[in-house]
C-alpha positions in Angstrom: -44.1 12.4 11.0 -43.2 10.7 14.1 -43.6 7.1 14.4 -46.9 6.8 17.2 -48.7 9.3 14.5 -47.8 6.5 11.3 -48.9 3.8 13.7 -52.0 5.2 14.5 -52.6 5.9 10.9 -52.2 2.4 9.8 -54.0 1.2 12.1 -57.2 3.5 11.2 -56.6 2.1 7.2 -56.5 -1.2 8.4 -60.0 -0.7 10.4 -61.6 0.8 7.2 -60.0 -1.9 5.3 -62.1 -4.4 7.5 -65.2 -2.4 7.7 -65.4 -1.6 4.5 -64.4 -5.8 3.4 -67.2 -6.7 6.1 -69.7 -4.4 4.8 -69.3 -5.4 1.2 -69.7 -9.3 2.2 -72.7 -8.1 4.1 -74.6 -6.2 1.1 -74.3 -9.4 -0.7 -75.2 -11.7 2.1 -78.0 -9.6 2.6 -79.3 -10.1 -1.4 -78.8 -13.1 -1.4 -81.3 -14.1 1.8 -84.3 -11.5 0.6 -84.1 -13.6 -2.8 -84.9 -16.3 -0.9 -86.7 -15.2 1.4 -89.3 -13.3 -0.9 -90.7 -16.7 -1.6 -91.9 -17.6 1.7 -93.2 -13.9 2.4 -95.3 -13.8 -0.3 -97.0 -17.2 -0.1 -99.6 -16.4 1.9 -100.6 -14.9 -1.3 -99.4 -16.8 -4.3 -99.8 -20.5 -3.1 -104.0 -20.3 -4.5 -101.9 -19.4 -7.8 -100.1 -22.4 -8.1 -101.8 -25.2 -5.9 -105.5 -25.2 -6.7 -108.3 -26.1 -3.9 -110.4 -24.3 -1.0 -107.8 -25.8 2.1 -106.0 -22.7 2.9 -103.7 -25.0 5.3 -103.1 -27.8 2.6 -102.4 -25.0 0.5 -99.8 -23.3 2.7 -98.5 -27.0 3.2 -97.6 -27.5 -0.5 -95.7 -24.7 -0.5 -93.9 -25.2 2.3 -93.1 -28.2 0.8 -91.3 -26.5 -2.5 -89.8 -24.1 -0.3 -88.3 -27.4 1.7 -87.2 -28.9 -1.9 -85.0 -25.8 -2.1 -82.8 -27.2 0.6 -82.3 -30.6 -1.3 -79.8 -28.4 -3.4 -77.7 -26.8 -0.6 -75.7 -29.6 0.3 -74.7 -29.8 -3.5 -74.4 -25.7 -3.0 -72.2 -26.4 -0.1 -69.9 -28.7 -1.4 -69.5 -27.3 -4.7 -69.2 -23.6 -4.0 -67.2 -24.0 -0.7 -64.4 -26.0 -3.5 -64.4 -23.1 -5.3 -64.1 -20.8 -2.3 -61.2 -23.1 -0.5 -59.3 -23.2 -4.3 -60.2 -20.3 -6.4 -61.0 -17.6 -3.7 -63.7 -16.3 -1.7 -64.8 -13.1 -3.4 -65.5 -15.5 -7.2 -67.7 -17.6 -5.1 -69.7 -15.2 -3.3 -69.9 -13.3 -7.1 -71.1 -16.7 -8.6 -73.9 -17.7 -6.0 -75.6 -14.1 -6.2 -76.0 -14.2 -9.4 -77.1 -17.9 -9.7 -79.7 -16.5 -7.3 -80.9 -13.6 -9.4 -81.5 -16.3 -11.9 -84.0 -17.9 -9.5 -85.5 -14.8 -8.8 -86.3 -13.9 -12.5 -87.5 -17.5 -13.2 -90.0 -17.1 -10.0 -90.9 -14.0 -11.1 -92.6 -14.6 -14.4 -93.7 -17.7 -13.8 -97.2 -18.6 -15.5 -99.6 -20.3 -12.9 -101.4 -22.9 -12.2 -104.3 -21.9 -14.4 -102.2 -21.3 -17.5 -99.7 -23.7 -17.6 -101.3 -26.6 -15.3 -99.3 -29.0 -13.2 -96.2 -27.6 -15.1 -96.6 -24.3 -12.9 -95.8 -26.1 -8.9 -92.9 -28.2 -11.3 -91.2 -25.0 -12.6 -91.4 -23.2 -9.3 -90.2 -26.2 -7.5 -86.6 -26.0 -10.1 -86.6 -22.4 -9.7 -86.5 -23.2 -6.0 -84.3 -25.5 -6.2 -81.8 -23.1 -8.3 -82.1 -20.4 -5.4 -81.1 -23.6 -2.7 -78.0 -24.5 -5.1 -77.3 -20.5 -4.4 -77.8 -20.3 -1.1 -76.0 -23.3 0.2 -73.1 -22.1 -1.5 -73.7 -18.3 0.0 -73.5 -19.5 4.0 -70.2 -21.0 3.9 -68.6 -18.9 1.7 -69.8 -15.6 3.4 -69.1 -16.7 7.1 -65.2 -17.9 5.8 -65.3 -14.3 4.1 -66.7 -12.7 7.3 -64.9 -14.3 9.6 -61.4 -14.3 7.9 -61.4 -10.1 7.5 -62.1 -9.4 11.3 -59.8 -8.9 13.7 -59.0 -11.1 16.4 -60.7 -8.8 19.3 -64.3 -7.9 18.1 -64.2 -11.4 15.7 -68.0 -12.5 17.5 -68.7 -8.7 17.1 -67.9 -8.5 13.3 -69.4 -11.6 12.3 -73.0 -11.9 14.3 -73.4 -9.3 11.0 -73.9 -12.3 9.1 -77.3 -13.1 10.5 -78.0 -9.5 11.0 -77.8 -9.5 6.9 -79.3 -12.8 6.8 -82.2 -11.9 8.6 -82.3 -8.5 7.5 -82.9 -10.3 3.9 -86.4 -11.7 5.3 -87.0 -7.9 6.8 -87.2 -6.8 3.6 -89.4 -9.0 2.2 -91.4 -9.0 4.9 -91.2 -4.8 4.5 -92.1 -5.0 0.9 -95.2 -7.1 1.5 -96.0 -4.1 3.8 -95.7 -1.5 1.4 -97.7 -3.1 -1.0 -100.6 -4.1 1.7 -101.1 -0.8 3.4 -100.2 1.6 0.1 -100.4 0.0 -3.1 -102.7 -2.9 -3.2 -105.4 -5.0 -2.3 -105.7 -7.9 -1.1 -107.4 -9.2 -4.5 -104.4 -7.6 -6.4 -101.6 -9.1 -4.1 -103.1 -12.8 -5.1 -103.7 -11.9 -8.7 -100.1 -10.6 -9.7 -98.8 -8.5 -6.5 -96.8 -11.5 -5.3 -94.7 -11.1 -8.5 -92.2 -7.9 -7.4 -89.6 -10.0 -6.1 -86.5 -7.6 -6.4 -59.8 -12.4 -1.4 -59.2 -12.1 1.9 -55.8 -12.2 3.5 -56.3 -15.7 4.9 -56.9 -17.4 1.1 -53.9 -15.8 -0.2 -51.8 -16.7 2.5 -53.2 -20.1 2.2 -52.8 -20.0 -1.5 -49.6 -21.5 -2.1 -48.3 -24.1 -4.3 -49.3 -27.4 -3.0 -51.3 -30.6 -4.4 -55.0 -29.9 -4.4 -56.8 -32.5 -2.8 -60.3 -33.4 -3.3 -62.7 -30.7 -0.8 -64.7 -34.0 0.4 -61.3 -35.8 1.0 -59.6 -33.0 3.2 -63.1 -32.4 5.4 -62.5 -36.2 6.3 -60.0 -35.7 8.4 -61.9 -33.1 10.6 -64.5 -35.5 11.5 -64.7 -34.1 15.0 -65.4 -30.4 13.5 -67.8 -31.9 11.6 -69.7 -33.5 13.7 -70.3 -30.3 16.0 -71.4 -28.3 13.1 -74.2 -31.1 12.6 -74.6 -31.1 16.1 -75.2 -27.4 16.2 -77.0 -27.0 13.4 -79.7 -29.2 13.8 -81.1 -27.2 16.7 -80.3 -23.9 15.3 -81.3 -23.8 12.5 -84.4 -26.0 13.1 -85.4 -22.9 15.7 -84.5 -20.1 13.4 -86.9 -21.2 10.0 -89.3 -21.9 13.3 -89.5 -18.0 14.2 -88.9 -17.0 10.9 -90.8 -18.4 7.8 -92.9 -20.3 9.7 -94.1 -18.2 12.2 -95.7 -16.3 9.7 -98.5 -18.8 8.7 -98.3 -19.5 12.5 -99.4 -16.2 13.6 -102.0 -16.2 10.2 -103.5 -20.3 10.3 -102.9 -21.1 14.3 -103.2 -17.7 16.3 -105.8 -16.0 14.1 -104.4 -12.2 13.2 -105.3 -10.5 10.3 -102.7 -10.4 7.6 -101.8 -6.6 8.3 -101.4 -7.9 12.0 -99.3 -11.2 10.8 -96.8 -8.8 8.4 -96.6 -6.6 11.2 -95.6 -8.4 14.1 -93.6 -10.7 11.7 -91.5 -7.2 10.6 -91.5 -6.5 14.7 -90.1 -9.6 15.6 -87.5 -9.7 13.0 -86.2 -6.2 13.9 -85.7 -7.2 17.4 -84.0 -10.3 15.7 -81.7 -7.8 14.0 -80.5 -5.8 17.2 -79.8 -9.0 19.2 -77.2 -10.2 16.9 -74.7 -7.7 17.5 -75.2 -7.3 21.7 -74.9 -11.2 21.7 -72.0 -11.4 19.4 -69.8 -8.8 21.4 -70.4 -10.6 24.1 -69.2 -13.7 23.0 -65.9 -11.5 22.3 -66.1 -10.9 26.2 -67.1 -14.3 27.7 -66.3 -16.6 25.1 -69.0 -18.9 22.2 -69.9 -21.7 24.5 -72.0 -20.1 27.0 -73.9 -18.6 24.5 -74.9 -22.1 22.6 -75.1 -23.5 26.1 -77.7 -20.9 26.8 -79.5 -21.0 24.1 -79.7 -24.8 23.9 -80.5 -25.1 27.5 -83.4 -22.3 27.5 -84.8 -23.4 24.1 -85.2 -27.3 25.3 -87.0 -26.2 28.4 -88.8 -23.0 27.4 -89.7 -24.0 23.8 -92.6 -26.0 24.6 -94.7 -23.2 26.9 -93.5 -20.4 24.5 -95.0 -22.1 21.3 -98.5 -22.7 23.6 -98.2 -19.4 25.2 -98.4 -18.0 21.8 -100.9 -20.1 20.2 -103.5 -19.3 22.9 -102.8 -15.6 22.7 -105.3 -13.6 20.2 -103.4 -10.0 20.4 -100.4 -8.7 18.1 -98.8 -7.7 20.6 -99.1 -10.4 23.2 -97.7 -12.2 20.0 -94.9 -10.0 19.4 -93.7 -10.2 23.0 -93.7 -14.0 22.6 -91.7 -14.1 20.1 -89.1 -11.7 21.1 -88.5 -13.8 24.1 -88.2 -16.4 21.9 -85.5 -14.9 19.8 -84.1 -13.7 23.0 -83.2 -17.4 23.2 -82.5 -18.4 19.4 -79.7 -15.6 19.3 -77.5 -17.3 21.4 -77.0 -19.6 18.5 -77.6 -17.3 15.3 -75.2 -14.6 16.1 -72.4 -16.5 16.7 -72.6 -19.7 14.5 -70.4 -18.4 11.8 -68.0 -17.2 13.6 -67.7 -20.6 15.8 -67.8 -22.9 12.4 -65.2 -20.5 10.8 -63.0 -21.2 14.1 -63.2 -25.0 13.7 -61.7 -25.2 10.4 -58.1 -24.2 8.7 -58.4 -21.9 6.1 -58.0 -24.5 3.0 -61.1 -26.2 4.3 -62.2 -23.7 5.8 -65.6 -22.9 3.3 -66.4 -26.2 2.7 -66.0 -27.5 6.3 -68.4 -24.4 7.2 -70.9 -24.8 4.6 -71.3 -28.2 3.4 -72.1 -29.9 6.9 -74.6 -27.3 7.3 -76.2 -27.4 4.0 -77.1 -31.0 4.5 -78.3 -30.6 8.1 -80.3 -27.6 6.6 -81.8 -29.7 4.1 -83.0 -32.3 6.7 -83.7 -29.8 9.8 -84.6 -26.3 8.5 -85.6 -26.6 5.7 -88.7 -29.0 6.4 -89.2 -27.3 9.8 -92.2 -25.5 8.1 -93.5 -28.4 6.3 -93.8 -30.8 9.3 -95.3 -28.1 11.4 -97.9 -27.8 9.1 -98.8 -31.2 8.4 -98.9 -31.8 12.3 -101.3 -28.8 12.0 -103.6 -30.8 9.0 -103.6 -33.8 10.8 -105.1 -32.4 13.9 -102.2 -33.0 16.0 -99.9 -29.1 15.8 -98.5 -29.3 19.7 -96.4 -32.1 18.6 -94.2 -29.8 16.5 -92.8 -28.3 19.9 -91.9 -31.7 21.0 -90.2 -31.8 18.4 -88.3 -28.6 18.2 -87.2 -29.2 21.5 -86.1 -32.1 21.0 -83.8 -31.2 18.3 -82.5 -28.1 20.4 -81.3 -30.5 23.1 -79.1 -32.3 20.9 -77.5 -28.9 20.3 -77.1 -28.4 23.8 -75.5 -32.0 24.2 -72.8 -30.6 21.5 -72.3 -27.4 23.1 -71.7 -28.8 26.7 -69.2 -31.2 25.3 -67.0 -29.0 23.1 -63.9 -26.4 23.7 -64.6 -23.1 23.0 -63.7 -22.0 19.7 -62.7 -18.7 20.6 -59.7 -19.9 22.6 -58.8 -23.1 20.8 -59.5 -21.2 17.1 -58.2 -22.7 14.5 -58.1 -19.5 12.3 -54.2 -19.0 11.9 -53.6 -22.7 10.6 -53.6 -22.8 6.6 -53.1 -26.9 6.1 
């Protein structure tokens, strides 16, 4: 066998290698989110259960509220899980945060109400939350190290933009199940009585992996305060964005715009779809052009364009004038959300490399993204909802600050260093 034919062949293995590593990460990225994300599908019809009173809003409001209380673990997610991920591997952490979110799940999912149990219901379902947030701050850092550290140089932006395309895909299939259940199983009587209740080592480490003193994860990340900070920076506006045109929109569409709730799990499922195909265009483009002009586009279009979007679609009574709306808005949003892993992953050398991704983000998370649904909503029950997009644009334009004034990671990575 000549030598161009053994080349070629190792080359192929490697590719399935990779392919095979990324789509493995992926499945579990992708449980992992419609865990989570089954909550805030579903409470549209399970809130009555657990927060008693005739306000639908107020209602909606409360559990927005839980599903904020969530992110008070993912910084404590972050820290603790990216350790484990930076000492003990990535594969054990990623194991250890799906299952600690199945345990969530199943908690959520038998779950007496209101009505039995009392003011003990909203308590349990806010620790149950708050089990699923421990998870999930964990998952992010871990899974983007994981994602980013099995790609290859070339199609890197490509590879990873999967991340959200998993992540997102997670709320798909919440949002997909709710559909089911609406148009072929049940009622709408039967989705609020109990419907709401069927919830369903890479390379890098080892290399990394070699004798040395193990400092504390929260010392090391101290001295990448500059990383740091542009992972705050980024993340307030991303992610305050993304839970805008994802878990919120849905009681957007449903309290604000006025469409039926076939119409709001529709254009929801829609809109999320388009979300999905995004990520990978925008992310092999980044491979092409580089990260920065993609965060610099979308921080730039999202401060200006957030504003008239948001009253664009609150004056619009069709789905699909709705559905258009949106997609232009995530038209914007995915110049941050495809690429966001990979750039974080590219700040950080690999021994800090999880907890430098994950923990910064799980705290601005907690006090961005997280609430993004709940102060919406009380602007809403206080008469005042226009001055959420104020708001959201504000915070974008702080990302766009960040992303004007950084290098761009995919030329000054910091992937091959392991101190």
């Amino acid at each position: 066998m000549s030598q161009v034919s053994i080349g070629a062949d190792s080359r192929l293995a490697d590719v399935r290698r990779r392919l095979k590593a990324i789509f493995i990460g992926s499945i579990g990225n992708l449980v992992e989110w419609y865990d989570f994300y089954a909550y805030t599908a579903f409470a549209l019809y399970f809130a009555p259960s657990f927060f008693p009173g005739k306000d639908p809003v107020l209602q909606q409001l409360n559990a927005a509220v839980l599903f904020a209380i969530g992110f008070v673990m993912r910084p404590i997610g972050g820290w603790l899980f990216g350790h484990l991920a930076d000492h003990h591997g990535r594969r054990n952490a990623l194991m250890l945060s799906v299952l600690l979110m199945c345990l969530g799940s199943l908690v959520i999912a038998v779950l007496p109400t209101y009505a039995s149990i009392g003011a003990a219901a909203p308590v349990m379902l806010g620790l149950a939350r708050m089990v699923q947030g421990l998870s999930l701050g964990g998952e992010y850092g871990t899974s983007a190290t994981y994602l980013t550290e099995v790609a290859d140089e070339k199609h890197r932006g490509f590879y990873v933009s999967f991340h959200y395309v998993t992540l997102i895909g997670g709320q798909l299939c919440a949002i997909l199940v709710l559909l089911v259940l609406q148009q072929l199983f049940l009622t709408a009587e039967q989705m609020r009585a109990w419907g709401w209740r069927i919830l369903h080592e890479t390379e890098a480490f080892i290399e990394a992996n070699t004798p040395h003193t193990r400092e504390s994860s929260i010392r090391t990340l101290l001295k990448y305060p500059r990383q740091v900070l542009i992972v705050i920076g980024l993340t307030a506006g991303g992610t305050t964005a993304f839970y805008t045109y994802t878990t919120y929109m849905q009681k957007f569409l449903k309290l604000s715009v006025g469409l039926s709730d076939n119409q709001t799990t529709m254009v929801s499922a829609g809109s999320l779809i388009f979300a999905i195909c995004l990520q990978p265009i925008y992310g092999a483009l980044s491979d092409t052009i580089g990260r920065r002009p993609l965060l610099i586009w979308f921080g730039l279009m999202g401060t200006v364009c957030t504003i008239p979007l948001l009253r664009a679609l609150q004056s619009t009574r069709s789905a699909a004038g709705a559905f258009v709306l949106i997609a232009a808005a995530w038209s914007i949003v995915a110049g941050y959300t495809s690429i966001n892993s990979v750039v974080k992953a590219e700040l950080f050398p690999t021994r800090v490399r999880a907890t430098g991704v994950g923990l910064p983000f799980a705290i601005t998370t907690a006090i961005f993204g997280g609430p993004a649904e709940s102060i919406a909503l009380w602007f809403k029950s206080i008469g005042h909802e226009v001055w959420f997009s104020y708001y959201l644009s504000s915070v974008i334009a702080v990302s766009l600050i960040v992303s004007i004034s950084m290098r761009d990671t995919m030329r000054y990575s910091a992937l091959p260093r392991h101190e």
